[in-house]
Backbone as XML, in Angstrom:
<?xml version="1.0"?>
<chain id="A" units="angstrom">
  <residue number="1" name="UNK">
    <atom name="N" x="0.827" y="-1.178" z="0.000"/>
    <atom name="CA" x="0.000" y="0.000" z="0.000"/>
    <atom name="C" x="0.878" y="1.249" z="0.000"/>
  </residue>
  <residue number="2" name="UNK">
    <atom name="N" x="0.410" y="1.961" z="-0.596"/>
    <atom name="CA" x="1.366" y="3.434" z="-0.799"/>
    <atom name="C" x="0.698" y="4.766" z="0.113"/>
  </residue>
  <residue number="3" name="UNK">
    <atom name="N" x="2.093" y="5.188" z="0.182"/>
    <atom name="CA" x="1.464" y="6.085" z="1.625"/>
    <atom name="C" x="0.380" y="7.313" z="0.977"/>
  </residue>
  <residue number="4" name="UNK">
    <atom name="N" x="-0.455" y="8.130" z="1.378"/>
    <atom name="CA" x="-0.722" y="9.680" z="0.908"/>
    <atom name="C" x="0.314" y="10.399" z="0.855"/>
  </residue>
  <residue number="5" name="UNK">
    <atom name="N" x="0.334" y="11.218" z="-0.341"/>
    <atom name="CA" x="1.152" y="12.274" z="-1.021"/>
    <atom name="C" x="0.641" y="13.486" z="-0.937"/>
  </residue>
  <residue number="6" name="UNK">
    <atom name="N" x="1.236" y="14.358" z="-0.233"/>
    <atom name="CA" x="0.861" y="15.649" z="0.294"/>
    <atom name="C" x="2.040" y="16.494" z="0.158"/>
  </residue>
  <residue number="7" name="UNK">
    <atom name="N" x="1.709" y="17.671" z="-0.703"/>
    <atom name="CA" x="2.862" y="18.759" z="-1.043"/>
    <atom name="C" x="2.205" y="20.279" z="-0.671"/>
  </residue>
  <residue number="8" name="UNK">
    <atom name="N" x="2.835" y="21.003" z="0.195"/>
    <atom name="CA" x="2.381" y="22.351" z="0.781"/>
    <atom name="C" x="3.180" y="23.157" z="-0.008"/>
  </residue>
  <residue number="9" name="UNK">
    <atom name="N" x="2.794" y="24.196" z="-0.893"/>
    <atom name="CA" x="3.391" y="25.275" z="-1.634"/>
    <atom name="C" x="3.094" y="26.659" z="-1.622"/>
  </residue>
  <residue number="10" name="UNK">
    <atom name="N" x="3.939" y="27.328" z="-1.388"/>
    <atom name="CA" x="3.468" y="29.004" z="-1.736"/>
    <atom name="C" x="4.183" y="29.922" z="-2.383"/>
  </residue>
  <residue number="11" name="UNK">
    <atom name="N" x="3.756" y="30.625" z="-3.080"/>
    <atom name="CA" x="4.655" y="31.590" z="-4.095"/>
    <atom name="C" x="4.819" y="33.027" z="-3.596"/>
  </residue>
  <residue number="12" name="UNK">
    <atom name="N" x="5.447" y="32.685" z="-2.033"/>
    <atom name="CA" x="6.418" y="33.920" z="-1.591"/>
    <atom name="C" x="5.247" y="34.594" z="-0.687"/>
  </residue>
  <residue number="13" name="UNK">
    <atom name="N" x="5.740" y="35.589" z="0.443"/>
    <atom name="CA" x="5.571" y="36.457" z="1.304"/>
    <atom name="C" x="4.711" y="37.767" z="0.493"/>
  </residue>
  <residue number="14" name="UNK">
    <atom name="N" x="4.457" y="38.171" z="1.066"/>
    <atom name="CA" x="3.361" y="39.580" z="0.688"/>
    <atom name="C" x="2.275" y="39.811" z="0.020"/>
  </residue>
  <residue number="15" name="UNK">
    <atom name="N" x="1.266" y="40.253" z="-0.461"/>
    <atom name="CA" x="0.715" y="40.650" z="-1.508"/>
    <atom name="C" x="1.195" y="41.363" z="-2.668"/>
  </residue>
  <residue number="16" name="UNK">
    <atom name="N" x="0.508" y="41.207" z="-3.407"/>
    <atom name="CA" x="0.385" y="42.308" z="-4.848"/>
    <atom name="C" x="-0.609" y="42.532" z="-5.240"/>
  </residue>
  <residue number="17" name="UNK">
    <atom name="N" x="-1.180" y="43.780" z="-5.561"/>
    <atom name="CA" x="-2.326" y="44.416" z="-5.797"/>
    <atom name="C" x="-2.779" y="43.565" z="-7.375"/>
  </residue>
  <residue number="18" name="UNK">
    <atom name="N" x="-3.622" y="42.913" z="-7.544"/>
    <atom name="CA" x="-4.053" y="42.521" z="-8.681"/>
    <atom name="C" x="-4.273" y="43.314" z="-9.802"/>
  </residue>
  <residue number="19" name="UNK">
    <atom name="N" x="-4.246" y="44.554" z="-9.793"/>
    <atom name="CA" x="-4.430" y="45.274" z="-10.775"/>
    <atom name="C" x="-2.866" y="45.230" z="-11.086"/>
  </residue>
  <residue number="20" name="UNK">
    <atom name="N" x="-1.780" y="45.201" z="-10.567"/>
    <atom name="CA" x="-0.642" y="45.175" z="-10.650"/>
    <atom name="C" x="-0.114" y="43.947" z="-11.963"/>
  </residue>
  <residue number="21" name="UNK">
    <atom name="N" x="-0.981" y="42.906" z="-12.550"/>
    <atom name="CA" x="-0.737" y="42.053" z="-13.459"/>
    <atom name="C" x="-1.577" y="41.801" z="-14.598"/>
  </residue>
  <residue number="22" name="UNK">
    <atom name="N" x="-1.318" y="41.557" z="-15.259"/>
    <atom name="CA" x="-2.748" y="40.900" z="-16.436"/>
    <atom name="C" x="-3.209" y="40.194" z="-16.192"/>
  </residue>
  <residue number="23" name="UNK">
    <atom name="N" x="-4.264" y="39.742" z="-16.611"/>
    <atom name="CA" x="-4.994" y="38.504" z="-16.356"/>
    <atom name="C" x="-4.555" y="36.851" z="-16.963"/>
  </residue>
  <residue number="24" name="UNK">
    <atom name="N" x="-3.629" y="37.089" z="-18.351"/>
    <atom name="CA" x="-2.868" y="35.963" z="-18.366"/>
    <atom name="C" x="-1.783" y="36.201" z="-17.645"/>
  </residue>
  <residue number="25" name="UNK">
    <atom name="N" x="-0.972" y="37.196" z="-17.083"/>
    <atom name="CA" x="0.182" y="36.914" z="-15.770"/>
    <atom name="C" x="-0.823" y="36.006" z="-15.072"/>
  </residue>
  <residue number="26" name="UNK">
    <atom name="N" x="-1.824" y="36.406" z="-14.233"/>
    <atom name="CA" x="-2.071" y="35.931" z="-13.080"/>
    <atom name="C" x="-2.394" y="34.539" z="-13.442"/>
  </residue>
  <residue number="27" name="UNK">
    <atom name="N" x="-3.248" y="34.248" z="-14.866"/>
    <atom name="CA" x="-3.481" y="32.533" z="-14.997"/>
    <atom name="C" x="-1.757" y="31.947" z="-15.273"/>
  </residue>
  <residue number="28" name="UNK">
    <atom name="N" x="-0.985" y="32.819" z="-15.898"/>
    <atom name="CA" x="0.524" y="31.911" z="-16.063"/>
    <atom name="C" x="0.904" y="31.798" z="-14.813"/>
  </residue>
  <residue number="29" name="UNK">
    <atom name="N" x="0.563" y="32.333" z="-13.826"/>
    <atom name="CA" x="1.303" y="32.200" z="-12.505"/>
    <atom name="C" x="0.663" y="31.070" z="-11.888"/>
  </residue>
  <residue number="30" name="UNK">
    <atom name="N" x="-0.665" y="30.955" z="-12.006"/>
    <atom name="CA" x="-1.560" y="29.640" z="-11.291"/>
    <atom name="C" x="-0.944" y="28.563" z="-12.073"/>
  </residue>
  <residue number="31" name="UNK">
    <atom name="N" x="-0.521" y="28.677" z="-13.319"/>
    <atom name="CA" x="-0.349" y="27.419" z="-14.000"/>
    <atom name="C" x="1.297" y="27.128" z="-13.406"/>
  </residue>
  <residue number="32" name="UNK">
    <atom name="N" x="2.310" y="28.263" z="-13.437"/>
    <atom name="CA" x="3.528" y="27.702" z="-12.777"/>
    <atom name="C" x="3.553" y="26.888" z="-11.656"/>
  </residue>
  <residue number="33" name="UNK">
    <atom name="N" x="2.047" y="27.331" z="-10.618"/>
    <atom name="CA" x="2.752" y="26.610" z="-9.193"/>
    <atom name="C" x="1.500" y="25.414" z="-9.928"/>
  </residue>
  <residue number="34" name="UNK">
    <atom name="N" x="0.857" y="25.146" z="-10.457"/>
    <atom name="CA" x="0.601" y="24.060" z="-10.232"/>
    <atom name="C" x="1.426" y="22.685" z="-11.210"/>
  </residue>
  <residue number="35" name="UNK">
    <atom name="N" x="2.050" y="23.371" z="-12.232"/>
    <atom name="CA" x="3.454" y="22.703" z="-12.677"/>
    <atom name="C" x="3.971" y="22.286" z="-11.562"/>
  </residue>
  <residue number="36" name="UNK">
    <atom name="N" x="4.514" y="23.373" z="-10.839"/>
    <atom name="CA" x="5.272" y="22.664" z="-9.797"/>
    <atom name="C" x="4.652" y="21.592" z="-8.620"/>
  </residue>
  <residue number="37" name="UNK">
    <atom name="N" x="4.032" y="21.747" z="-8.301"/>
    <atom name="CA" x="3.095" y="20.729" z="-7.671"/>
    <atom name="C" x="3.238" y="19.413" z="-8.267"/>
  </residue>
  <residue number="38" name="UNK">
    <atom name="N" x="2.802" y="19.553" z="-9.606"/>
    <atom name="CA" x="3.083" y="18.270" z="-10.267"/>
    <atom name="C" x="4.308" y="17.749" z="-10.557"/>
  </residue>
  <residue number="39" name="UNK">
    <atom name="N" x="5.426" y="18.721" z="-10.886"/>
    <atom name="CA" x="7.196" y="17.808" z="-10.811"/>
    <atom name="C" x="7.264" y="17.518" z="-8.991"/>
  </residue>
  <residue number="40" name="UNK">
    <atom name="N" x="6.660" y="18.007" z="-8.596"/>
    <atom name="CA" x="7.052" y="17.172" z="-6.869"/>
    <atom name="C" x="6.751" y="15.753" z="-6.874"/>
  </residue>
  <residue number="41" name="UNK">
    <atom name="N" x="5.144" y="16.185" z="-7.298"/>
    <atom name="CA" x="4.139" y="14.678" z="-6.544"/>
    <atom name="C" x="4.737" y="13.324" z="-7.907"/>
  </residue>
  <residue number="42" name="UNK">
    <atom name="N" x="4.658" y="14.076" z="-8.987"/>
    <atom name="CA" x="5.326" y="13.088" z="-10.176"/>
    <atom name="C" x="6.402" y="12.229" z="-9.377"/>
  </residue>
  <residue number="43" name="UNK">
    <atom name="N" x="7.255" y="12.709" z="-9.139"/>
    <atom name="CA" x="8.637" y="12.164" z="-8.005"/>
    <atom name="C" x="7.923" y="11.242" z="-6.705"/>
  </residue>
  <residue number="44" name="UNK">
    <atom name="N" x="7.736" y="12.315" z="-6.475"/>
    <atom name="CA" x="7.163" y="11.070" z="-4.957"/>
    <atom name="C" x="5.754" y="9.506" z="-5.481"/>
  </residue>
  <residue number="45" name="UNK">
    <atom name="N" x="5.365" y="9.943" z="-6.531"/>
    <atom name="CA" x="4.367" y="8.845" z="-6.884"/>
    <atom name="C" x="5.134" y="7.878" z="-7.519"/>
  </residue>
  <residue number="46" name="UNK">
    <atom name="N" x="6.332" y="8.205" z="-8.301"/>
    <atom name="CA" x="7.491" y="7.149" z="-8.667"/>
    <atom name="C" x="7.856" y="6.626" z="-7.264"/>
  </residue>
  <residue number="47" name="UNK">
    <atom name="N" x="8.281" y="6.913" z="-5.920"/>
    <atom name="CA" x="8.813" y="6.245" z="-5.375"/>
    <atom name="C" x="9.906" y="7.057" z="-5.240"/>
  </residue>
  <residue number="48" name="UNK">
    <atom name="N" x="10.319" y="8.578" z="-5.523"/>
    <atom name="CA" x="11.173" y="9.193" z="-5.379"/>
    <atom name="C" x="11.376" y="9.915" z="-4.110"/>
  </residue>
  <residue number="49" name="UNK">
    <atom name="N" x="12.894" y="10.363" z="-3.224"/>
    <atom name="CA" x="13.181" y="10.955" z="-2.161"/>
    <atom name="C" x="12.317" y="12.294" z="-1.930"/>
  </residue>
  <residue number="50" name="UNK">
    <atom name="N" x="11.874" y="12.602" z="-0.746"/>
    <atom name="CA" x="11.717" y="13.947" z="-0.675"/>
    <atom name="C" x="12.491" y="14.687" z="-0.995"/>
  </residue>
  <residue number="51" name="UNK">
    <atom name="N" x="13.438" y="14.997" z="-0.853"/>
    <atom name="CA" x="14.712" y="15.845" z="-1.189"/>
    <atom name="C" x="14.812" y="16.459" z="-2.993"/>
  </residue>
  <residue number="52" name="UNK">
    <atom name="N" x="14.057" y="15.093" z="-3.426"/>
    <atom name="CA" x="14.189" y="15.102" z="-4.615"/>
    <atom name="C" x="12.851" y="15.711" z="-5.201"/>
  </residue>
  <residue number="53" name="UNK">
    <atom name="N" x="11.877" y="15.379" z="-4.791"/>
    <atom name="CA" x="10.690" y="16.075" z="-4.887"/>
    <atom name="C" x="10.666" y="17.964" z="-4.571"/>
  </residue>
  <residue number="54" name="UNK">
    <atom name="N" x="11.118" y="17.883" z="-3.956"/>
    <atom name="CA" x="11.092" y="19.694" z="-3.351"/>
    <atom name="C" x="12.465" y="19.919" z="-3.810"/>
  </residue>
  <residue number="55" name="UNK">
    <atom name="N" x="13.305" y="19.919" z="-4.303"/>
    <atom name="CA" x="14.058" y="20.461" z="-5.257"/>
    <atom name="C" x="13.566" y="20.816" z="-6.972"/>
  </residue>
  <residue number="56" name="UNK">
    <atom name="N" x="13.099" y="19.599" z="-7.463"/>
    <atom name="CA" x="12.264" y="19.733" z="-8.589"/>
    <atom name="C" x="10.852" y="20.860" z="-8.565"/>
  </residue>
  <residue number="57" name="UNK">
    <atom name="N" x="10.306" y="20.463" z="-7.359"/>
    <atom name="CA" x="9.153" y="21.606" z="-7.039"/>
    <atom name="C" x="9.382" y="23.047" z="-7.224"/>
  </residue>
  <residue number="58" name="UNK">
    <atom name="N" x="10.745" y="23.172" z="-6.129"/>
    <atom name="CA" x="11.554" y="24.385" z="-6.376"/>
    <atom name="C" x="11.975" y="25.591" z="-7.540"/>
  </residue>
  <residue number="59" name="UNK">
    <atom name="N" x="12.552" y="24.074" z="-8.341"/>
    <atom name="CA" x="12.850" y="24.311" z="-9.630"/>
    <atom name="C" x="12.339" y="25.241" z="-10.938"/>
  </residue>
  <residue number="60" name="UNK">
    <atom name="N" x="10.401" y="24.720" z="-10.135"/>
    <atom name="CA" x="10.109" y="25.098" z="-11.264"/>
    <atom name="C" x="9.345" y="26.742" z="-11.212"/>
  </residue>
  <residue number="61" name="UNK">
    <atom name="N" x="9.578" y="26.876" z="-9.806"/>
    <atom name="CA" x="8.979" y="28.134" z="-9.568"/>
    <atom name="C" x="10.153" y="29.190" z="-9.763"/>
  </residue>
  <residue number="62" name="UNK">
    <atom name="N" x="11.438" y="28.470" z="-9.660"/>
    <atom name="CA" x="12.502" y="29.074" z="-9.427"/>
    <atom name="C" x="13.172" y="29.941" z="-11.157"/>
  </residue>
  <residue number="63" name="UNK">
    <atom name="N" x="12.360" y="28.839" z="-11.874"/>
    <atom name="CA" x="12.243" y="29.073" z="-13.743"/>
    <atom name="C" x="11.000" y="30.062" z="-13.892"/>
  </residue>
  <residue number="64" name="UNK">
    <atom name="N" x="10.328" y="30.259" z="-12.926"/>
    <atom name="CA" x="9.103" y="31.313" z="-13.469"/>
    <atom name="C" x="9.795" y="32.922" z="-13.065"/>
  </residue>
  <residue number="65" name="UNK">
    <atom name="N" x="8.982" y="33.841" z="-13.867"/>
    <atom name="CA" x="9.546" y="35.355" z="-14.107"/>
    <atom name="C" x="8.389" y="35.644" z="-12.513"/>
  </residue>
  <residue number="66" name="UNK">
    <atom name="N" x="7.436" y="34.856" z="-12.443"/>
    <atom name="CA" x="6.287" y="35.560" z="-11.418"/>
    <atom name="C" x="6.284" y="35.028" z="-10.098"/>
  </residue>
  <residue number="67" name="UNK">
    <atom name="N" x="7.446" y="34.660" z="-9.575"/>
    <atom name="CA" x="7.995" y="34.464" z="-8.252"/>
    <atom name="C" x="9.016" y="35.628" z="-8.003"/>
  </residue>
  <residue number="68" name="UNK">
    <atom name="N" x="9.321" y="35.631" z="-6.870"/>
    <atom name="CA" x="10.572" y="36.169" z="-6.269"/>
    <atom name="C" x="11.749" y="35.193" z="-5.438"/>
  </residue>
  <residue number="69" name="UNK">
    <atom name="N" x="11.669" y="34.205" z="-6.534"/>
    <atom name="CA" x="13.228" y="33.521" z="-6.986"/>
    <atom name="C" x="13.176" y="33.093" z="-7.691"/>
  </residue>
  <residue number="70" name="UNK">
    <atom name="N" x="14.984" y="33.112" z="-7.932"/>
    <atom name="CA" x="15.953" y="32.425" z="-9.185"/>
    <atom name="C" x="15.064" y="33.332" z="-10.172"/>
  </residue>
  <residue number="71" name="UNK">
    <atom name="N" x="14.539" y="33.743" z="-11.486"/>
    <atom name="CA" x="14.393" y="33.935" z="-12.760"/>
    <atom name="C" x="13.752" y="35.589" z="-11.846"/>
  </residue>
  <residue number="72" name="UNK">
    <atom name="N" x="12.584" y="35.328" z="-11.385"/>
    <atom name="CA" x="11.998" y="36.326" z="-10.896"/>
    <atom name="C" x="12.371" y="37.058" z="-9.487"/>
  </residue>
  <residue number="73" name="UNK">
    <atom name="N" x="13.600" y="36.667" z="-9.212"/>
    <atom name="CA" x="14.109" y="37.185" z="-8.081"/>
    <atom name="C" x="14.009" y="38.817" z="-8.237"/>
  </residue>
  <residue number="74" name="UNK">
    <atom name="N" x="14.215" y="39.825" z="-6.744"/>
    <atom name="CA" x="14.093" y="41.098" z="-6.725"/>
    <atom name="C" x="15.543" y="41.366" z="-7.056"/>
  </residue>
  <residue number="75" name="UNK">
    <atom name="N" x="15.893" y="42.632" z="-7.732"/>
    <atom name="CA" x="17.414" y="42.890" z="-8.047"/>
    <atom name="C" x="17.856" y="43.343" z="-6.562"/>
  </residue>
  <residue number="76" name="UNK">
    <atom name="N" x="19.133" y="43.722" z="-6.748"/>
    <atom name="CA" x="19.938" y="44.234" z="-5.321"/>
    <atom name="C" x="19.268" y="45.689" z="-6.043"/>
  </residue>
  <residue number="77" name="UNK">
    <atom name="N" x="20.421" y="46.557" z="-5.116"/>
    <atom name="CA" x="20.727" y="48.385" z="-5.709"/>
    <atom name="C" x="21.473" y="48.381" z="-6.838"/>
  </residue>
  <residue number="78" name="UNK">
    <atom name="N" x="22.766" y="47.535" z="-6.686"/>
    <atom name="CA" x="23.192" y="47.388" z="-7.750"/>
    <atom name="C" x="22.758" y="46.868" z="-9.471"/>
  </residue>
  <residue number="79" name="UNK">
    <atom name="N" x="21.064" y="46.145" z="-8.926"/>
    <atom name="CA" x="20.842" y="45.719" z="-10.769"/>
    <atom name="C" x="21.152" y="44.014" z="-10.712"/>
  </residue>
  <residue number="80" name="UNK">
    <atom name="N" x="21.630" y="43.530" z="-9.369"/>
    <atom name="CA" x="22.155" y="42.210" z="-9.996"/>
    <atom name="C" x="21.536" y="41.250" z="-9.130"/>
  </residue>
  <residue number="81" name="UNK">
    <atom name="N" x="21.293" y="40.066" z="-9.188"/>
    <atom name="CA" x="20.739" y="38.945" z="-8.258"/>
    <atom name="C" x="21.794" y="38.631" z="-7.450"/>
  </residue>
  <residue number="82" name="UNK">
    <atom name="N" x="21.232" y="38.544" z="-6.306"/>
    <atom name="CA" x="22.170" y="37.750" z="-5.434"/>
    <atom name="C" x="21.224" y="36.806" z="-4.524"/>
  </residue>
  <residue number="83" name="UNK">
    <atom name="N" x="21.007" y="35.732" z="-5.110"/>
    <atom name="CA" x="20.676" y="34.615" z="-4.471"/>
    <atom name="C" x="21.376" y="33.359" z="-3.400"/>
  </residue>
  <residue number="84" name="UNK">
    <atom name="N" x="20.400" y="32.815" z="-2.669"/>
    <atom name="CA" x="20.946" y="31.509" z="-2.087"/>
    <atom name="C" x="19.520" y="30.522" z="-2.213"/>
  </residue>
  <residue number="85" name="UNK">
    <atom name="N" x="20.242" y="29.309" z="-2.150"/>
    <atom name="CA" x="19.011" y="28.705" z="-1.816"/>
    <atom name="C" x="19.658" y="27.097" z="-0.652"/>
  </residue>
  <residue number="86" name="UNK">
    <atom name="N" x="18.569" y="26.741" z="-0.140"/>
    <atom name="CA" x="18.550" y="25.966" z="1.063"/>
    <atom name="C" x="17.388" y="25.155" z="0.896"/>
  </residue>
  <residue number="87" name="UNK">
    <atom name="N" x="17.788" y="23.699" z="0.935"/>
    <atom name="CA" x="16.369" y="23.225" z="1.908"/>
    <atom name="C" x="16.442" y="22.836" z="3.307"/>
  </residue>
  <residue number="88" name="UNK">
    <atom name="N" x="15.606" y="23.156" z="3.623"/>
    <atom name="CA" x="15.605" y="22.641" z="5.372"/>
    <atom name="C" x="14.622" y="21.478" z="5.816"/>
  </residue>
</chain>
């Protein structure tokens, strides 16, 4: 028997005023996290590590312009990314 597969996701701290996007931003953004949702649970329904699941999850939010990381990260003062990333 295979256990339940349960993945908790969120695309970052704060609000943004909805008038602040288009209406395909806001559906491309529903469709990124639920991409990502699906490269997690895809992994874990193979039989794959957590580790490995929430890195891929990561991944794919981390490839979208409508997060605030990796692609869509906030610039410094300087203009440039300075990222880290961690799982815990």
């Amino acid at each position: 028997m295979m256990a339940e597969i349960a993945i908790g996701l969120h695309g970052g701290c704060g609000a943004l005023a909805h008038d602040l996007q288009s209406a395909e931003d806001w559906a491309e953004s529903r469709q990124h996290m639920a991409d990502a949702l699906r490269a997690g649970w895809h992994i874990l329904r193979l039989g794959g590590s957590a580790l490995d699941a929430v890195q891929a999850t990561v991944v794919v939010l981390e490839d979208s312009p409508h997060f605030n990381a990796g692609h869509g990260a906030a610039l410094t003062e300087g203009a440039d990314h300075e990222l880290d990333a961690s799982i815990m």
